[in-house]
C-alpha positions as CSV (number, residue, x, y, z in Angstrom):
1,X,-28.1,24.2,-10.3
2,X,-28.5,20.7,-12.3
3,X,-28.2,17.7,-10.2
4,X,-25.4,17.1,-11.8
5,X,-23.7,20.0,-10.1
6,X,-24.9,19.0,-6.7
7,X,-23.0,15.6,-7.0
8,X,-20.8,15.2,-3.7
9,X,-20.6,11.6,-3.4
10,X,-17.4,10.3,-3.1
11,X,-16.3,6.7,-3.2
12,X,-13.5,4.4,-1.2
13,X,-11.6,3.6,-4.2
14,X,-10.2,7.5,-4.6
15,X,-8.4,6.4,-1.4
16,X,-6.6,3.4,-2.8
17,X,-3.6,4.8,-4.0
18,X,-2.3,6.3,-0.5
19,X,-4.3,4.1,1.7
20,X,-2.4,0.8,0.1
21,X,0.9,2.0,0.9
22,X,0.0,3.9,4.1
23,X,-1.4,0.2,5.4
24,X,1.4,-1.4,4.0
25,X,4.3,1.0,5.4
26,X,2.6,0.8,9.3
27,X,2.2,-3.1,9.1
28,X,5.3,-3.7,7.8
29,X,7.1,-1.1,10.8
30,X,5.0,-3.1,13.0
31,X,5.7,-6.4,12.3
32,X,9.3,-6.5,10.7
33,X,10.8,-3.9,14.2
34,X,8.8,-6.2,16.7
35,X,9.9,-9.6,15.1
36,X,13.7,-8.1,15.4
37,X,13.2,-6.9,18.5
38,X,11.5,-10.4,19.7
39,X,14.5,-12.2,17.4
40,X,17.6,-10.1,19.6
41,X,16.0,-9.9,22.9
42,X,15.3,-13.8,23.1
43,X,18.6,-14.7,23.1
44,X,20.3,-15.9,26.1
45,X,22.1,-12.8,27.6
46,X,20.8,-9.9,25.7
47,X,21.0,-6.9,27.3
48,X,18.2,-4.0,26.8
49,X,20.5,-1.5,25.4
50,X,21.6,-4.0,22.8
51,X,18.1,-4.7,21.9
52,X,16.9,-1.2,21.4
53,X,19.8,0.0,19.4
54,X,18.9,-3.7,17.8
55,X,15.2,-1.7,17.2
56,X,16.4,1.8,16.2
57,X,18.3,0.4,13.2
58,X,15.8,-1.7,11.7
59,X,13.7,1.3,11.8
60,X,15.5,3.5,9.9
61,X,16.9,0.5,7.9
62,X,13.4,-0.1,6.8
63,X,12.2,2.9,6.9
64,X,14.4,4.0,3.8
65,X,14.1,0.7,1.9
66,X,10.1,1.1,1.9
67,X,10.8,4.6,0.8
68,X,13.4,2.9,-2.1
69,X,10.8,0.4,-2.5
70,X,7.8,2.0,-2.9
71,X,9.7,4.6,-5.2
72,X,10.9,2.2,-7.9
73,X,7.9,-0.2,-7.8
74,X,5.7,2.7,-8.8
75,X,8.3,4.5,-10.6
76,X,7.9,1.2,-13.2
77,X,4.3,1.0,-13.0
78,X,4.5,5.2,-13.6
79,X,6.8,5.0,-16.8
80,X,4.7,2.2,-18.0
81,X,1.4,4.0,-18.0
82,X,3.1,7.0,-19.9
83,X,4.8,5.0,-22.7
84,X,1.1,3.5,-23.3
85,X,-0.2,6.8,-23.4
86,X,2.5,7.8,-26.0
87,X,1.8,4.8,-27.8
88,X,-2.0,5.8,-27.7
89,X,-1.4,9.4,-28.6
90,X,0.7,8.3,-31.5
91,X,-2.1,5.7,-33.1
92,X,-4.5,8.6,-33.0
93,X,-2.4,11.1,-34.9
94,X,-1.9,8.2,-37.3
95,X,-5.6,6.9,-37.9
96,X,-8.3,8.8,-35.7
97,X,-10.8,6.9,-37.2
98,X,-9.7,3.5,-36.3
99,X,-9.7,4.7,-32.4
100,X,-13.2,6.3,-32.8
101,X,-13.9,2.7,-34.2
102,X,-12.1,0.8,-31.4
103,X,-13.3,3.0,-28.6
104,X,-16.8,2.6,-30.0
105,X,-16.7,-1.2,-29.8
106,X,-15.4,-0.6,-26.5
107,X,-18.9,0.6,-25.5
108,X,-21.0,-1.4,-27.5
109,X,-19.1,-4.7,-25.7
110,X,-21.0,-3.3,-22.4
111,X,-24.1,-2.8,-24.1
112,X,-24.2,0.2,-25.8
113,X,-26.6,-0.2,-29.4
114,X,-23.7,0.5,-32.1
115,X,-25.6,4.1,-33.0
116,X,-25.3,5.2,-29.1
117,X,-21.7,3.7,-29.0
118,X,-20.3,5.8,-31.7
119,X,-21.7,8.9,-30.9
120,X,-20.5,8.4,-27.5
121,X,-17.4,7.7,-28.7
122,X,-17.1,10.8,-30.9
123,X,-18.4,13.0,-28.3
124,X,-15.7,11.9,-25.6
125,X,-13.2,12.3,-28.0
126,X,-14.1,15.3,-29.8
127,X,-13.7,16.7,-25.7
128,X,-10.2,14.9,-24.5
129,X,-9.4,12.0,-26.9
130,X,-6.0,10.7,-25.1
131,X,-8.3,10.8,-21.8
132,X,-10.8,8.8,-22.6
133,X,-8.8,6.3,-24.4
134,X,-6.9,6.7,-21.5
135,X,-9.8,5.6,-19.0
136,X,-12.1,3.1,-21.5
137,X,-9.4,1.2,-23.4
138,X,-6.2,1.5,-20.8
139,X,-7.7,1.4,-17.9
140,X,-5.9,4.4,-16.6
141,X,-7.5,7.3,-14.3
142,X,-6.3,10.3,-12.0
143,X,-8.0,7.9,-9.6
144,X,-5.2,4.9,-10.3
145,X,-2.8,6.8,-11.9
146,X,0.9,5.8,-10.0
147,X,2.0,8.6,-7.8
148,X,5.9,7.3,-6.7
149,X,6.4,10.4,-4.4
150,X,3.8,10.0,-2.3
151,X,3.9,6.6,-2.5
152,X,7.3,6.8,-1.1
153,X,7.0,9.1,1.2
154,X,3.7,7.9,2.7
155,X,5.6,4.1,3.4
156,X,8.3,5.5,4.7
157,X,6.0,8.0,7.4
158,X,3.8,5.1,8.3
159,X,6.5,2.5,8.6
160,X,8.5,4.6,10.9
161,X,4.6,5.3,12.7
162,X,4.4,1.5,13.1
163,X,8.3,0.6,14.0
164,X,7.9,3.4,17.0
165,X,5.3,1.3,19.0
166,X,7.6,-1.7,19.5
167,X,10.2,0.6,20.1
168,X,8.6,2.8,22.9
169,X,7.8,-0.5,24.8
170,X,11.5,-1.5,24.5
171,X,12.3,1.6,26.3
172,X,9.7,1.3,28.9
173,X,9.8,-2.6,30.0
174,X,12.0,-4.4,31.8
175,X,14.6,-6.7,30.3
176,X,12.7,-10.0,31.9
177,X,9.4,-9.5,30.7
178,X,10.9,-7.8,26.9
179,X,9.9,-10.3,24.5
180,X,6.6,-11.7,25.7
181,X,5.3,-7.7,26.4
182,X,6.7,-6.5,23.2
183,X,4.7,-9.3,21.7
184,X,1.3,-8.9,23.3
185,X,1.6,-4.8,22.4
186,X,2.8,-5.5,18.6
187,X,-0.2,-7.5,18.0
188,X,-2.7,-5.2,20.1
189,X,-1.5,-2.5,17.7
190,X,-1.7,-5.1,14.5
191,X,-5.2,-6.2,15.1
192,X,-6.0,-2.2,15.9
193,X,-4.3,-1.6,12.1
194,X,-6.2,-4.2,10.8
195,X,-9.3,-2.6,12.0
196,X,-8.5,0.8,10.9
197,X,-7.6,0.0,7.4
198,X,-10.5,-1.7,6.5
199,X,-12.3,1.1,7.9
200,X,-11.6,3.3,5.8
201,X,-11.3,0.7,2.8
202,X,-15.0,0.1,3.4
203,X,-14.3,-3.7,4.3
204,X,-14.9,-5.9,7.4
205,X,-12.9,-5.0,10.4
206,X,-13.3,-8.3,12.1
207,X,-11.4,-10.3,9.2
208,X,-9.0,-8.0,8.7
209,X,-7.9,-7.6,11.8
210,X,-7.4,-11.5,12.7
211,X,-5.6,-11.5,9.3
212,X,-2.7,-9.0,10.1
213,X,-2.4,-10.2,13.6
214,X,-2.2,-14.0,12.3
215,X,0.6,-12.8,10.3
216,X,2.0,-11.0,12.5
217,X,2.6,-13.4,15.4
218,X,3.7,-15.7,13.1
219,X,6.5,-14.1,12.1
220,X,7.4,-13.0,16.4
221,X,7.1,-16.6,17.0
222,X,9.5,-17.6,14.2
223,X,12.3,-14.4,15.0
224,X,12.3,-15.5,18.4
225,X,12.7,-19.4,17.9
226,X,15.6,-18.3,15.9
227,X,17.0,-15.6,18.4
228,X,16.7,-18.7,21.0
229,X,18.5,-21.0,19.4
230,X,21.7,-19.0,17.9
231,X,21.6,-17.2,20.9
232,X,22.3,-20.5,22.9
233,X,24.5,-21.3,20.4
234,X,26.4,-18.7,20.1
């Protein structure tokens, strides 16, 4: 067997398109279901029932909007990749030599001798012309390419993941100690996040960790100044 053949390496990028919204969907459970729950239980009078009902709905609220989300952001980025390609496929029906040309100068811009180029060029297209146009001029791979479904339905999976932590310490704490508890347990679960996704991104776990946590108390602190004061208002 060649040593070709015996190539198993495989890199962190083939993770990128699930991992992104996997990371996103659990963060955003995380913060946006603790914040409310923080927000409603830190006004004067709330009673735990209230707050976890309070809990429940952002979760399935948000839940299907980073389903809806997910699906249409992708969806755009999905039909815009296949309208290049029928653009693409079009040009080379029209003039195959011009795209031999182009795809050629491609490859000589990163450092290919002009000779090599072209007969690089002709070889990759002579096999899958749309594909490696595709990959060298558009910059789009089966790696990359936008997947809406499971974009959608990972978001929605790890948000509802992520809004069930805050949750499950509503139900188990007592009213009086709600907020700061529900706090100190979002961000434990943040920072522990943080530190997974850049695991498996390949990046630092330290950074990331204090970034998503940062962010994310941040955004308790504020739901909870505001739950305060309407509260007291109200």
């Amino acid at each position: 067997m060649s040593r070709l053949g015996r190539h198993t390496e495989r890199h962190l990028v083939a993770r990128i398109g699930w991992l992104r919204a996997a990371v996103l969907g659990a963060n955003d459970g995380i913060v946006s279901t603790a914040s409310l729950i923080v927000g409603v239980a830190s006004a004067p009078g709330a009673r735990p029932a209230e707050v976890l009902i309070a809990g429940v709905a952002g979760l399935v609220a948000g839940a299907m909007s980073m389903a809806a989300g997910e699906y249409v952001s992708v969806s755009s980025q999905a039909d815009t990749e296949a309208a290049d390609l029928s653009r693409e496929r079009g040009e080379q029906d029209k003039d195959a030599g011009a795209e031999h040309a182009e795809l050629a100068g491609i490859y000589q811009a990163r450092g290919l001798d002009a000779a090599t180029a072209a007969e690089v060029a002709r070889q990759l297209m002579a096999k899958d012309a749309l594909g490696a146009h595709a990959r060298d001029e558009l910059g789009i791979s089966e790696v990359m390419a936008a997947r809406p479904i499971q974009a959608a339905l990972t978001s929605a999976a790890t948000f509802s993941a992520g809004a069930a932590a805050p949750l499950l310490i509503t139900a188990l704490v007592p009213a009086a100690l709600l907020a700061p508890v529900v706090s100190a347990g979002s961000l434990v679960f943040l920072a522990v996040l943080g530190a997974i996704g850049a695991r498996a991104g390949g990046a630092g776990v330290w950074k990331a960790a204090a970034r998503v946590t940062f962010w994310g108390a941040l955004a308790m602190a504020a739901t909870a100044g505001i739950g305060r004061l309407v509260g007291t208002a109200i």
